[in-house]
C-alpha positions as CSV (number, residue, x, y, z in Angstrom):
1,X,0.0,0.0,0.0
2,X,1.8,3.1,-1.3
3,X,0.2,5.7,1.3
4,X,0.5,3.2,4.7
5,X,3.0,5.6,5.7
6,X,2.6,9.3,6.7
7,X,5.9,10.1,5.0
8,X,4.1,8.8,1.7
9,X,0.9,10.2,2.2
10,X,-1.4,10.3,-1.2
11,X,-2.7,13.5,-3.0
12,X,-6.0,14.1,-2.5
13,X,-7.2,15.3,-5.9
14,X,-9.0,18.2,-5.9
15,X,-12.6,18.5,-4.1
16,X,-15.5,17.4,-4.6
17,X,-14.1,14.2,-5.8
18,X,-13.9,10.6,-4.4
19,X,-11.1,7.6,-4.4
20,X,-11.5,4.3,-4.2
21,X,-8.8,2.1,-2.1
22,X,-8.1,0.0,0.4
23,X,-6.4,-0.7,4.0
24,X,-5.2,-4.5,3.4
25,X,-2.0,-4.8,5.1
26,X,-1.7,-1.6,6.2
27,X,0.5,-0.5,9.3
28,X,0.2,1.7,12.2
29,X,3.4,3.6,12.7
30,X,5.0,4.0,15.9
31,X,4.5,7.4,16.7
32,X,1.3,7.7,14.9
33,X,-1.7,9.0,17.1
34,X,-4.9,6.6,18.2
35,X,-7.3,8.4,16.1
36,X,-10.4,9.6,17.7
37,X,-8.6,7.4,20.8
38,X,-9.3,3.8,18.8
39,X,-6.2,1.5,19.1
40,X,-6.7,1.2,14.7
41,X,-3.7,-0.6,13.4
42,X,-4.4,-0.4,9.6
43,X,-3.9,3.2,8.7
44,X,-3.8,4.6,5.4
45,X,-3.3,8.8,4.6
46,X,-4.1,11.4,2.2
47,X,-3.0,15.1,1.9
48,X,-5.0,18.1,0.9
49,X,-4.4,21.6,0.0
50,X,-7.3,23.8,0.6
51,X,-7.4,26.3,-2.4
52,X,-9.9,28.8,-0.6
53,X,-11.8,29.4,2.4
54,X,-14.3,26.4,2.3
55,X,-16.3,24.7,4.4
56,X,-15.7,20.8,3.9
57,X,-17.1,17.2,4.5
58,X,-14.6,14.2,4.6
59,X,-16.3,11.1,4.4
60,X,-15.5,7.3,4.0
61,X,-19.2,6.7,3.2
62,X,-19.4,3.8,0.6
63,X,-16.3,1.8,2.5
64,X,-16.9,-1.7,3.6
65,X,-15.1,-1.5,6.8
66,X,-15.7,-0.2,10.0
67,X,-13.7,3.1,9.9
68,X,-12.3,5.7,12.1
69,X,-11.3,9.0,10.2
70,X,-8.8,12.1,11.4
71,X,-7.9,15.1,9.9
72,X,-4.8,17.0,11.4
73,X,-2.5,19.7,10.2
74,X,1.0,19.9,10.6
75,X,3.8,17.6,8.6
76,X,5.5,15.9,11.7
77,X,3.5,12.6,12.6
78,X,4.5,12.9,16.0
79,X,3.0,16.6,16.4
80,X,0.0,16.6,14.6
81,X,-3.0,18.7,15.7
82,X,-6.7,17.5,15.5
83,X,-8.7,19.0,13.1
84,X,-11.7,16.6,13.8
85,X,-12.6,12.6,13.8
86,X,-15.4,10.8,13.8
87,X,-16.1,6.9,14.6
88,X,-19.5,6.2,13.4
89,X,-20.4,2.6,14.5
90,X,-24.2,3.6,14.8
91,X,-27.2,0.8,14.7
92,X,-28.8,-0.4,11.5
93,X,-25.0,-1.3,10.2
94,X,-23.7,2.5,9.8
95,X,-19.8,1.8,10.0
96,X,-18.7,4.9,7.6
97,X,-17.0,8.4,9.0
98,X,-17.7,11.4,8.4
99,X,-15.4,15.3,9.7
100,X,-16.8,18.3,8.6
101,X,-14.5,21.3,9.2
102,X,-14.1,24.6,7.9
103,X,-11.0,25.1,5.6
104,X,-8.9,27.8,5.1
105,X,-6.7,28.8,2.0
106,X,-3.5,27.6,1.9
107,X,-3.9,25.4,4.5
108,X,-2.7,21.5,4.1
109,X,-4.5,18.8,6.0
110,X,-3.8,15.2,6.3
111,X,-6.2,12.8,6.2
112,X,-5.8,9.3,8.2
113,X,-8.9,6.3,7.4
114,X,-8.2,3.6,9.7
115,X,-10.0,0.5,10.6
116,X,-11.7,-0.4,14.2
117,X,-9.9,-2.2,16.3
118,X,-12.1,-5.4,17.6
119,X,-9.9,-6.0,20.4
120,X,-7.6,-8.0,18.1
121,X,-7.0,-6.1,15.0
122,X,-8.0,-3.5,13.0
123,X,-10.9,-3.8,10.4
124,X,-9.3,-4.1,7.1
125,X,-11.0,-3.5,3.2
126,X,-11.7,-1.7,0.8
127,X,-12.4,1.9,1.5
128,X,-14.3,5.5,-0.4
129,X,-12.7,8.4,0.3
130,X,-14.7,12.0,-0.1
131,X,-14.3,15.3,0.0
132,X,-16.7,17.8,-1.2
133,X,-16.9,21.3,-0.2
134,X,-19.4,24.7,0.2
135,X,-17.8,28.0,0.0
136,X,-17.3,29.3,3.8
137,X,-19.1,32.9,2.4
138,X,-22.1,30.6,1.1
139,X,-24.2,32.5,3.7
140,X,-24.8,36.2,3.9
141,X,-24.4,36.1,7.6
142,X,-21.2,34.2,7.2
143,X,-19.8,36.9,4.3
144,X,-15.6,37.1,4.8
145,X,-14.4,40.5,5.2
146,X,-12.5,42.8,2.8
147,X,-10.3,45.1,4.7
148,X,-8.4,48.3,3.4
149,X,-8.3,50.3,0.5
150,X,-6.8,47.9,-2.0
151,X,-8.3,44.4,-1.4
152,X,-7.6,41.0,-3.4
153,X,-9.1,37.8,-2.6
154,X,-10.1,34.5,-3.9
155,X,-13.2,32.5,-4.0
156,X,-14.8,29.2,-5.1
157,X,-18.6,28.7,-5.5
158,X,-18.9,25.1,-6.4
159,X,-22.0,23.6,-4.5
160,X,-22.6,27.3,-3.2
161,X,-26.5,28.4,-2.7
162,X,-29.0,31.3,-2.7
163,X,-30.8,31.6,0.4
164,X,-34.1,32.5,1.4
165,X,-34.4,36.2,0.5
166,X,-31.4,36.7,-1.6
167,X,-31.9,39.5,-3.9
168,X,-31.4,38.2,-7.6
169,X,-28.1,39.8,-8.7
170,X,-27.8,42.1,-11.8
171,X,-31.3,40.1,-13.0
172,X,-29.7,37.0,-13.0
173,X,-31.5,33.9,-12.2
174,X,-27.8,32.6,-10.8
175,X,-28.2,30.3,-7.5
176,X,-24.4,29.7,-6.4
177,X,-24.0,32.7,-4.7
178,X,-20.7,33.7,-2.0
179,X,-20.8,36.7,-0.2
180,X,-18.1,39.4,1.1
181,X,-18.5,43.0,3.5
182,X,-16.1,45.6,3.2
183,X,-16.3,49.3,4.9
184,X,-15.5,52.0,3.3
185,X,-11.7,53.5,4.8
186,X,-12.8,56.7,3.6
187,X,-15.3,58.8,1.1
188,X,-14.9,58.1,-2.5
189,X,-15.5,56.1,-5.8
190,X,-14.7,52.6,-5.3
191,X,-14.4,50.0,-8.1
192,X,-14.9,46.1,-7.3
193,X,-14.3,43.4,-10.2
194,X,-14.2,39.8,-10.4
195,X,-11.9,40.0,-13.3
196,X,-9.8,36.9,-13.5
197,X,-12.7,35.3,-12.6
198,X,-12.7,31.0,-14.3
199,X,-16.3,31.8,-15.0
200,X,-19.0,34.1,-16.4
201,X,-20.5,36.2,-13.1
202,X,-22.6,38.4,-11.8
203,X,-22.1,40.7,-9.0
204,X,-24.1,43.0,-6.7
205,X,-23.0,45.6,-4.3
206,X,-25.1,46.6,-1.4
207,X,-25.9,48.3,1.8
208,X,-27.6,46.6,4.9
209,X,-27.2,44.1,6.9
210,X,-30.5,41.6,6.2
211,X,-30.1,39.1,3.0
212,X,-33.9,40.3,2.8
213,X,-33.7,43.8,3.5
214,X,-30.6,45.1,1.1
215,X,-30.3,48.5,-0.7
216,X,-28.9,48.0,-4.1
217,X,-26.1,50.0,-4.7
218,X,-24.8,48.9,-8.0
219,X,-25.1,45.7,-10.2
């Protein structure tokens, strides 16, 4: 198993994406945590590169072991610090995992799927792997702030929403909406673009602070 090790962790590819593999024969490493406190023994690990603010789901839903799942940041395996885990074994034969954290850009995490351990080994087989993601700014209320007079940022609206209320931007019938504030540092024209943008958008600009209740400003 290429990934068994933490020092040859696998690429996760992307987001909103799922792998297919497996824990047969995988190792726990000696200064490798207990994930969510499970005594495991059959690790396997993925890394992942948030490229924007995101809020994210890890999920080994569709495996056909028993899993326990961890994500951590940091690149020593012996100082590692918990993101989340989760060890589902729930009635009606739920054995997958599911962590959902909110990422932020830049950021690397490593992902560890490991099997339960019954008291003699760790549950071993094959295992699903997914990540999918909405945009942390999905929300009004949770809009990410612009500060300054000169601000640059970058976004993502795959699986984004409209909510309730949402006025419909420059009379566009879009529904993947992200949202940002910014206050003015002083008096003045002010010019906001999405140039470089990897698709075709619209964009409002408004005063308020009510998704409902907004003053249009410009479209």
């Amino acid at each position: 198993i290429t990934n068994d090790d933490f020092a040859n962790r696998a690429p996760f590819p992307g987001v909103n994406r799922s792998v297919r593999s497996s824990n047969f024969g995988a190792t726990q490493e000696g200064a490798e945590p207990y994930h969510c406190g499970d005594f495991g023994g059959a690790s396997v690990w993925w890394t992942w590169t948030a490229p924007a603010n995101l809020a994210v789901s890890v999920s080994t839903a569709g495996s056909t072991i028993d899993s326990v799942l961890a994500v951590y940041t940091g690149a020593d395996l012996g100082a590692l610090a918990s993101v989340g885990c989760n060890d589902d074994r729930l009635p009606g034969g739920v054995l997958s995992s599911e962590v959902s954290f909110n990422a932020v850009s830049g950021v690397t995490y490593q992902i560890a799927v490991d099997g339960v351990n019954n008291g003699f080994s760790a549950d071993q087989g094959s295992l699903t792997l997914s990540l999918v993601t909405t945009p942390a700014n999905d929300l009004f209320s949770q809009r990410s702030a612009l500060t300054g007079a000169f601000a640059e940022t970058n976004g993502y609206n795959i699986r984004a929403s409209y909510e309730g209320g949402e006025p419909v931007h420059s009379s566009s019938g879009g529904d993947q909406s992200v949202w940002w504030t910014w206050t003015a540092p002083a008096s003045g024209n002010a010019s906001i673009t999405t140039r470089g943008s990897s698709f075709d958008t619209t964009l409002g600009v408004y005063t308020g602070t009510v998704v409902n209740n907004l003053t249009l400003v410009a479209s």
